[in-house]
C-alpha positions in Angstrom: 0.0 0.0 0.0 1.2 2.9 -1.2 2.2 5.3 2.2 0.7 9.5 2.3 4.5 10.5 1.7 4.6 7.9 -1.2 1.7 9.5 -2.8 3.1 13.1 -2.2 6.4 12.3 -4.0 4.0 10.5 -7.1 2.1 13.7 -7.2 4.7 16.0 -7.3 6.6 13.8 -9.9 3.6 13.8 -12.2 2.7 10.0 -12.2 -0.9 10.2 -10.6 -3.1 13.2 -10.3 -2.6 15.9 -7.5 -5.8 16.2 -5.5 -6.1 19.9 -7.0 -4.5 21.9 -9.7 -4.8 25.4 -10.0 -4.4 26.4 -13.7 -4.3 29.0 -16.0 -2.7 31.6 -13.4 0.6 32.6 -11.6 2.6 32.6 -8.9 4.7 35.1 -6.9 8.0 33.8 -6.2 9.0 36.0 -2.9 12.6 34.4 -2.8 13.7 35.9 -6.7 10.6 38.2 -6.7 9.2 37.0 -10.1 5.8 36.5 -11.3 5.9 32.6 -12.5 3.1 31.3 -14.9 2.8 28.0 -13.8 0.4 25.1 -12.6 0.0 24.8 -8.9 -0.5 21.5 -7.5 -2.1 20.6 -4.3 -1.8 17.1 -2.8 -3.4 16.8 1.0 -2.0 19.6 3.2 0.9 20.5 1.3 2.0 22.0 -2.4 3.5 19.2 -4.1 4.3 21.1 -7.7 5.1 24.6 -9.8 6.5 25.4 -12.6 5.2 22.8 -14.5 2.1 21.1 -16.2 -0.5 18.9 -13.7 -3.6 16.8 -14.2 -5.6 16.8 -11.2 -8.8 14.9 -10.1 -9.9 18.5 -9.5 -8.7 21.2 -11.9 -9.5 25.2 -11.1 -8.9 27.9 -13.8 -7.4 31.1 -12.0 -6.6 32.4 -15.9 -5.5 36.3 -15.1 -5.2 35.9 -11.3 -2.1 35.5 -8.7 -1.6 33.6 -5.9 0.7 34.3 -3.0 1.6 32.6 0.4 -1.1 32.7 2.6 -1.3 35.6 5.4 0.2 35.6 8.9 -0.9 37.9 11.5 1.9 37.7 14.1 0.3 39.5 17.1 -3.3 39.8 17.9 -6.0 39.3 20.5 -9.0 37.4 19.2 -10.9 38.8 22.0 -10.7 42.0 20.6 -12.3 41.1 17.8 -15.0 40.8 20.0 -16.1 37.0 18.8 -15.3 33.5 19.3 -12.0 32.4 17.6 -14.9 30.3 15.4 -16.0 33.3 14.3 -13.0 35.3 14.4 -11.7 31.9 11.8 -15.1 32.9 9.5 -14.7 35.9 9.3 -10.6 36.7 8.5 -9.7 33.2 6.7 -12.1 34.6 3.7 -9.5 38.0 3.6 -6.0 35.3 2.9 -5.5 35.4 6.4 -3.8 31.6 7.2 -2.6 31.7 10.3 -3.0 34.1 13.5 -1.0 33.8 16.4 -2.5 35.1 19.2 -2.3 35.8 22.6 -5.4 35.1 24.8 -4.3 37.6 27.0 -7.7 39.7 27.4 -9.1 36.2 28.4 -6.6 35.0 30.7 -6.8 37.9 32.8 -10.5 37.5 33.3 -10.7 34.0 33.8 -6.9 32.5 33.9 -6.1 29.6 32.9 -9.4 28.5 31.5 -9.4 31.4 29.5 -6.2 29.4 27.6 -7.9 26.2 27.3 -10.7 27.8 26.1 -8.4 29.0 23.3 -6.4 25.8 22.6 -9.5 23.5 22.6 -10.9 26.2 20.0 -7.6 26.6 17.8 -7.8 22.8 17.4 -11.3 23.0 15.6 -10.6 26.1 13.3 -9.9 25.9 9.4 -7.4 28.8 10.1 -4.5 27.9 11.9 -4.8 29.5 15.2 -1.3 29.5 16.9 -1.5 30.7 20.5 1.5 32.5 22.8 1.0 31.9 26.5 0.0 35.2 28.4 3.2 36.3 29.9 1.6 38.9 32.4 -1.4 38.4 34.1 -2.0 40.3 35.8 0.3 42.7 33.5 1.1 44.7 36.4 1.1 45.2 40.3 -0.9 48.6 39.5 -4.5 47.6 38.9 -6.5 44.6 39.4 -6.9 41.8 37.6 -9.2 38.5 37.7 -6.6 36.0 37.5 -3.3 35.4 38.5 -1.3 33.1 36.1 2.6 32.3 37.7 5.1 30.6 35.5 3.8 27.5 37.4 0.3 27.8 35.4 1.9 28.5 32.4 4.0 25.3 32.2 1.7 22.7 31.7 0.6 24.3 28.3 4.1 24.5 27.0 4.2 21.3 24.5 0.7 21.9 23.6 0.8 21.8 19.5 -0.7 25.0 19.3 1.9 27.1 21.6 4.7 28.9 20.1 5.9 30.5 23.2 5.8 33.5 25.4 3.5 36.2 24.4 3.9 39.6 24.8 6.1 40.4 27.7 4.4 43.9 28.6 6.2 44.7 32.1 9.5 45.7 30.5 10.4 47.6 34.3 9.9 44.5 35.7 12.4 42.9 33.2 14.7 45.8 33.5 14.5 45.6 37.4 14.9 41.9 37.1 11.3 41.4 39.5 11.4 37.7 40.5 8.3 36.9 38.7 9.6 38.1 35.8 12.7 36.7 36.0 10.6 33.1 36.9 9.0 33.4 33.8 11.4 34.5 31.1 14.1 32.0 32.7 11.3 28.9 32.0 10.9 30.1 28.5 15.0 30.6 27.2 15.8 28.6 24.0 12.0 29.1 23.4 10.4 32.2 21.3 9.1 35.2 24.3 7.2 37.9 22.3 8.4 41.4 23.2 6.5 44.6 23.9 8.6 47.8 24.9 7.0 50.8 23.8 9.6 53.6 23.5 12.2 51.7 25.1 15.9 52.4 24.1 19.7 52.8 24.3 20.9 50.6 27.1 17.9 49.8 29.1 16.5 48.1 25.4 19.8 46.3 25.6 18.7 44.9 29.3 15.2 43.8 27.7 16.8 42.5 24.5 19.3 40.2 27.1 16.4 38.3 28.3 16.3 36.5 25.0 13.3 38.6 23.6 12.9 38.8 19.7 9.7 40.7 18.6 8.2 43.4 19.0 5.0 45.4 17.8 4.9 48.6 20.0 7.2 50.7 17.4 5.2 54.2 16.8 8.3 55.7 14.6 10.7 54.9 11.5 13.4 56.0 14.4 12.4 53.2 17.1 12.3 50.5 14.5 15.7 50.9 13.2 17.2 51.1 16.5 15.4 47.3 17.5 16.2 46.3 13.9 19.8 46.7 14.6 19.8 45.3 17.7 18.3 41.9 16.3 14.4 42.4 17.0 12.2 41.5 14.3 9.5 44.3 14.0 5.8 43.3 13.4 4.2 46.3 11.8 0.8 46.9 13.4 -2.4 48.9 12.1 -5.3 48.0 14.1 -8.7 49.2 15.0 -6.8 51.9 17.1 -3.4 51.7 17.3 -2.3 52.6 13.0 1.6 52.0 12.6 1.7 51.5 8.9 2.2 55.3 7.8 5.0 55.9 10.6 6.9 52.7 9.2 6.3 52.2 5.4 9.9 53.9 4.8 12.0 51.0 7.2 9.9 48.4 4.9 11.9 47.6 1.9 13.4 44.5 0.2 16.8 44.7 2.6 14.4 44.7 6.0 11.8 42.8 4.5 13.3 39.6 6.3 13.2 41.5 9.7 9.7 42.5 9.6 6.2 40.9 9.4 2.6 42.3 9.8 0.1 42.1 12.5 -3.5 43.9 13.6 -3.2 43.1 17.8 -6.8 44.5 17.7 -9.3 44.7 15.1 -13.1 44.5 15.2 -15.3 43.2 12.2 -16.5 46.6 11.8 -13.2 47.8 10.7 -12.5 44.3 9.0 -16.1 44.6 7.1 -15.2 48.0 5.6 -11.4 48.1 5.1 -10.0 44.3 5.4 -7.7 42.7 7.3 -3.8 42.2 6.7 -4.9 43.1 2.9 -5.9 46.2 3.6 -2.1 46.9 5.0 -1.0 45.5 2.1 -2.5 47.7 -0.8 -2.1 50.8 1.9 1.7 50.1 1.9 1.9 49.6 -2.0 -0.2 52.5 -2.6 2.1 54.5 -0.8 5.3 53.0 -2.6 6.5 50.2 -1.0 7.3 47.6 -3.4 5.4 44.5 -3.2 7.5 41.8 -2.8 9.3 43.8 0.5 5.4 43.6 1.9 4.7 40.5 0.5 7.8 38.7 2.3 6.5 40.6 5.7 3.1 39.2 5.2 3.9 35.8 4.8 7.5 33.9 4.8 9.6 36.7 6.9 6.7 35.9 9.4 7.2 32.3 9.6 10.5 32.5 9.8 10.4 34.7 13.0 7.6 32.5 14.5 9.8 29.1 13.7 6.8 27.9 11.3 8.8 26.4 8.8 6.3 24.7 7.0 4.6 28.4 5.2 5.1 31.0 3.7 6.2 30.4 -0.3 4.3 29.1 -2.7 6.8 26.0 -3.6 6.7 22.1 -3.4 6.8 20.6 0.2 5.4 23.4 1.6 2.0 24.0 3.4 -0.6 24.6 1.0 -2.2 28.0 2.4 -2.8 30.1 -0.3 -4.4 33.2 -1.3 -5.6 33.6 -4.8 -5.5 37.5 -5.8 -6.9 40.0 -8.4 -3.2 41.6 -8.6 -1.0 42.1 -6.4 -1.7 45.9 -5.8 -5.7 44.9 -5.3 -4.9 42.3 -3.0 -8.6 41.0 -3.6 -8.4 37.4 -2.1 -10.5 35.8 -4.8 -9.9 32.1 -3.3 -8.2 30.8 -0.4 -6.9 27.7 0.8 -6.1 26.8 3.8 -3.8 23.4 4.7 -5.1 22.5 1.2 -8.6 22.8 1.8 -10.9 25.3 -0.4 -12.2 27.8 2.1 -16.1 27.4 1.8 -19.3 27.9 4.1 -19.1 23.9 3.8 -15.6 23.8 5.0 -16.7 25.8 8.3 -19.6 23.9 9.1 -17.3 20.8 10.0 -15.8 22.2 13.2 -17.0 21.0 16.7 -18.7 24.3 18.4 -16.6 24.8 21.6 -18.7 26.1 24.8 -18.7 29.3 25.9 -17.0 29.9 29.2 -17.0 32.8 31.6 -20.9 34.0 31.7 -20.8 35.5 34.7 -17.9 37.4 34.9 -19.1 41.0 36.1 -19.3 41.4 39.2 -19.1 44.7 40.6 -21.2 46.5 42.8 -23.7 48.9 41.8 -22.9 52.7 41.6 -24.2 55.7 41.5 -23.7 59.6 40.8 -22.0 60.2 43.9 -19.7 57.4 43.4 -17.7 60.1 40.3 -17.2 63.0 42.6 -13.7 63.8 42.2 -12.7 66.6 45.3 -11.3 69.7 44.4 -7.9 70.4 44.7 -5.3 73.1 44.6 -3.2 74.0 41.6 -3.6 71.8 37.8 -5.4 68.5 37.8 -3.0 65.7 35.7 -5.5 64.7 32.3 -5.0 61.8 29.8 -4.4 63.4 26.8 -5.7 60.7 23.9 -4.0 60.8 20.7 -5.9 59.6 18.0 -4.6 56.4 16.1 -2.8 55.6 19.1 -2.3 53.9 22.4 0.1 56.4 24.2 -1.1 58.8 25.9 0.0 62.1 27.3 0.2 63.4 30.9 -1.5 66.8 30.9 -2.4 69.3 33.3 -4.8 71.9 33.2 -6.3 73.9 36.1 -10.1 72.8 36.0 -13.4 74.5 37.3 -15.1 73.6 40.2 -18.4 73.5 41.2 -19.2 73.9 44.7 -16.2 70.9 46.2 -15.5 69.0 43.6 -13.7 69.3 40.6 -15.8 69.6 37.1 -16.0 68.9 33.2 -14.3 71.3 30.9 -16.3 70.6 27.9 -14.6 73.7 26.6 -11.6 72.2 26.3 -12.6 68.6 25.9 -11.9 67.4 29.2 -14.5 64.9 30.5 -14.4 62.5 33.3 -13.5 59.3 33.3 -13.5 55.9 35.6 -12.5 52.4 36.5 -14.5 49.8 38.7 -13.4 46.3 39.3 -15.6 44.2 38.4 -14.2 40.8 39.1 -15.5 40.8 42.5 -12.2 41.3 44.5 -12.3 44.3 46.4 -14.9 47.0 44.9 -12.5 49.5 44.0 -13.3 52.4 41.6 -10.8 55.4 40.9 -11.9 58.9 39.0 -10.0 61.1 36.8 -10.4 63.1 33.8 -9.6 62.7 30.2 -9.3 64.5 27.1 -9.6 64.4 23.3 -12.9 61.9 23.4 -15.0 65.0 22.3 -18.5 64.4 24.1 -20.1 66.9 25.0 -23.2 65.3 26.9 -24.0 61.6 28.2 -21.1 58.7 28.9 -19.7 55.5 27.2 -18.9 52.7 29.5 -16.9 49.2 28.2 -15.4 45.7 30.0 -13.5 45.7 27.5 -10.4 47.7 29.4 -6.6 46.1 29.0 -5.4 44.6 30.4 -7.5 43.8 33.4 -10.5 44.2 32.0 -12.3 46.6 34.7 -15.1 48.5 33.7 -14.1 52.0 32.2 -16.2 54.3 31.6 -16.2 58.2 30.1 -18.5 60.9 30.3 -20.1 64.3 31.2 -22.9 63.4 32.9 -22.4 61.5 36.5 -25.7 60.1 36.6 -25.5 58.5 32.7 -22.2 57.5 34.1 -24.0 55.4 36.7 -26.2 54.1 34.3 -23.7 53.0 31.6 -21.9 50.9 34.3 -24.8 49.4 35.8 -26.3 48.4 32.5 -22.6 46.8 31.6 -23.5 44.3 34.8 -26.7 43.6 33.6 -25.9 42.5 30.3 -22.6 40.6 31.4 -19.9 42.7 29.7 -19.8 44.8 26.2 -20.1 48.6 25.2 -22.9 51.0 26.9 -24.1 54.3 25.6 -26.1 56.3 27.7 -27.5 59.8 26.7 -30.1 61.6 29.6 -30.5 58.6 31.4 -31.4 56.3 28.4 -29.4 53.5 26.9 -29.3 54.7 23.2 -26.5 52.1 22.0 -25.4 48.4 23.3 -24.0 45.4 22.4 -23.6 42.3 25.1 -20.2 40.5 25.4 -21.0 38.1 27.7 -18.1 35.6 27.3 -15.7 37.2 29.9 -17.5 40.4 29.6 -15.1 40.1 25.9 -16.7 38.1 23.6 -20.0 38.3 21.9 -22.3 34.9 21.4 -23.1 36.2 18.2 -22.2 35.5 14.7 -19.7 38.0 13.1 -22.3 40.1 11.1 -24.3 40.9 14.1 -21.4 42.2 15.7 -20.5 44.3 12.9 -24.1 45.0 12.3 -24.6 45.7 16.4 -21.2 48.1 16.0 -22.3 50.4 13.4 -25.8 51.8 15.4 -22.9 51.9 18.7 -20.6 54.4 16.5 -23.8 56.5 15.9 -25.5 56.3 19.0 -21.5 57.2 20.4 -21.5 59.9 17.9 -24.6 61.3 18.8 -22.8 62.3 22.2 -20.1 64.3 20.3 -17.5 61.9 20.1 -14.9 62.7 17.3 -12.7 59.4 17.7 -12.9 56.9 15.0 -13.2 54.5 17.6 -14.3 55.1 20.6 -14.8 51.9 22.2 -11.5 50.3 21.4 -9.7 53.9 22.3 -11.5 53.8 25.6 -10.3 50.4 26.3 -6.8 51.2 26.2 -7.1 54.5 28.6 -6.6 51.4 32.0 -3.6 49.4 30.4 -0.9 51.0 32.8 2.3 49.5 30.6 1.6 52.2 28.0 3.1 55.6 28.1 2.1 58.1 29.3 -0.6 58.4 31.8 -3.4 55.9 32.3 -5.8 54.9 34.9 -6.4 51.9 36.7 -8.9 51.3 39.5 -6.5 51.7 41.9 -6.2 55.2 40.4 -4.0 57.4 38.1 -1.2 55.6 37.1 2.2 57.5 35.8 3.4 54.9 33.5 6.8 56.3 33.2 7.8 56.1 36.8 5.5 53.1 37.2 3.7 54.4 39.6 -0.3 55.9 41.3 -0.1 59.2 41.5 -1.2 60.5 44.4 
């Protein structure tokens, strides 16, 4: 009997039919950068022929179209997506997007280590190849509260899993710098392995400190400057344009054919919304070529120089012996995926409907305690009041100060200058705390918007101008178990329940994005100018972030690490 391997070699060799042929079009070759007209043949999993003539048992004509290497997103949370990784699978894999390594870190700090297995149970049922990078800081710092707590002991047991790459995102670069034992635990378990870097701003000899611990990517670069420096000093650099946080203009000039091999692509958090209207990893693509990159420099980062840097060996050319994930394209400047395979499977409704459903977990994860107006006083004080400053299109954040009015002891809205209040209240249950300050650059000018979606800990935050719609937006978030609020005079005018972990929605993608566009209006309605609200409001509590941030144990100065009193 004739063994798989046996078969693969006959295929490739031409003595019995591949299981598919794609005819008619062309391939790009990303190691000499040509265009190839050739058959492509497909036998199981894997390509097993170019540059040549096949027979197949079946035979597709892609006459005037190109195929690439399918997609890798290096760095992203699923969760943000705000769906199942089943739906988060149905909804990408259709845009060339192959594989997505991910870190279930939103989950994991809700829920701990179920939140994982939740993750690797699902990864093992989606068409797209879900690789996942064990949550490296939970809770990501000693600053806020968080629902879990996941030492290096928890971690371990999911280290040989087939799905784990390594160590995800290690976000508490002081902590590394200042070699904290936990830290220190955790990097030390994982050396010899691949640990995922994240060190916004970070350089010069305290980059050299984080760099020593053995980590080797990193997608927090803002500027062409930053990446070069981590470029030289042997990071690989995922270029990031997200829902909030849009990289891609400040980096097209360090991607070019001589980096290409130290760079891939990534989202870290896009919802369907954005994906619906704009794409996913495509849409960085023809953004990057219509702004003069040349294509095979972003085509390499898409694809092979992100396999390489993720030790997936298997992907990313479109050769013999190599995994069969494939995108079919309109041109390589459209980057219209008009076909996609995945491990050698055509990517159809039918393909999707033979996955087991995984169970949701985490249904009752809101617990805080009800509030009300009185519960966002914030006393007056002498002298300027510190303000998040929000910068659109990105997750720093400046420390401002400003001298604000107050009305009879307590400290008020300056809707004159954009500066509205804002909040965090644990809501895992733990201790009930809730911490007031204000913000600025949201643009409301009446009513709040409240979320459980807050990185890292996942605390309700919520922002407004009114105290008692304040109130209301956070109450309504624990009726509903998690999602986004909007409340205008008392009414909720915009909603949309995440119940799984107070992340995730039970709903199929296109309610979600259906849900999401009456949010943005109902969100607009209030004044807001941001393009996304929601996802920019989740950011304001993640404390490893520069500049200034807020937690629920209260203002947090992230560059001396510290509450500020």
């Amino acid at each position: 009997m004739t063994s798989r391997l046996e078969r693969l070699i006959d295929q490739g060799v031409g003595r019995v039919p591949a299981d598919i042929v794609l005819k008619g079009g062309s391939f790009f070759d990303l190691v000499t950068g040509e265009i190839v007209r050739s058959d492509i043949a497909i036998g199981a999993d894997r390509i097993v022929g170019t540059s040549g003539n096949y027979k197949g048992e079946t035979e597709i004509d892609i006459s005037g179209q190109t195929v690439v290497p399918g997609f890798i997103d290096t760095h992203l949370h699923i969760e943000s997506s705000l769906v199942t990784p089943h739906e988060f699978d149905r909804c990408v894999l259709p845009y060339g997007v192959t594989t997505a390594i991910c870190d279930p870190h939103e989950i994991a700090n809700v829920l701990g280590t179920a939140g994982i297995e939740f993750f690797l149970e699902s990864a093992l049922e989606t068409i797209m190849d879900i690789r996942v990078q064990l949550s490296s800081c939970v809770p990501a710092t000693h600053l806020e509260t968080a629902g879990a707590d996941l030492p290096i002991e928890r971690l371990l047991p999911f280290r040989h899993h087939p799905k784990v790459i390594g160590l995800a995102e290690f976000m508490n670069f002081p902590g590394v710098i200042h070699k904290d034992p936990v830290c220190i635990a955790k990097l030390d378990a994982f050396q010899g392995g691949h640990i995922d870097g994240h060190a916004p701003l970070l350089s010069g000899n305290a980059l050299n400190g984080y760099l020593a611990a053995g980590i080797r990517t990193e997608h927090e670069c803002t500027s062409a400057a930053e990446a070069m420096e981590k470029i030289r000093k042997g990071m690989h650099i995922l270029v990031r344009e997200g829902s909030v946080s849009k990289d891609l203009a400040a980096l097209i000039p360090i991607i070019s054919e001589r980096l290409s091999p130290y760079l891939a692509l990534c989202t870290d958090d896009r919802n369907p919304l954005d994906i619906a209207e704009q794409g996913h990893l495509d849409h960085m693509i023809r953004t990057a070529i219509a702004n003069g990159v040349e294509p095979l420099a972003i085509y390499r980062a898409a694809s092979i120089s992100a396999a390489r840097a993720f030790g997936l060996r298997d992907r990313g050319l479109v050769a013999p012996g190599w995994r069969a994930d494939l995108v079919v394209l309109d041109s390589l400047e459209g980057c219209r995926a008009e076909m996609v395979f995945s491990a050698g499977r055509r990517v159809t409704d039918a393909l999707f409907s033979t996955r087991k459903p995984i169970a949701p977990i985490g249904l009752d994860s809101v617990k805080a305690r009800p509030v009300n107006a009185a519960h966002f006083g914030v006393p007056a004080r002498e002298g300027e009041t510190s303000v998040i400053g929000v910068m659109p299109g990105k997750i720093i954040t400046e420390h401002r100060r400003y001298r604000l009015p107050v009305k009879g002891n307590e400290t008020a809205v300056d809707l004159a200058n954009d500066i509205i209040k804002v909040a965090v209240i644990e809501r895992h249950g733990k201790n009930g705390n809730h911490a007031n300050g204000f913000v600025q650059g949201f643009g409301l000018k009446k009513g709040a918007i409240a979320s459980t979606v807050g990185h890292d800990s996942h605390n309700i935050c919520v922002v407004g101008v009114d105290e008692d719609d304040m109130a209301r937006a956070a109450n309504r978030l624990g009726e509903i178990q998690g999602g986004f609020v909007v409340v205008e005079d008392g009414k909720v005018t915009g909603e949309i329940a995440l119940p799984i972990a107070g992340l995730m929605s039970l709903e199929p993608y296109e309610t979600v994005r259906d849900t999401l566009h009456h949010l943005r209006k109902a969100a607009f309605a209030l004044g807001a100018t941001l393009e996304e609200p929601f996802l920019q409001l989740a950011f304001l509590p993640l404390p490893v972030i520069p500049h200034l941030k807020i937690s629920d144990r209260g203002m947090v100065d992230v560059d001396k690490f510290a509450l500020i009193g």
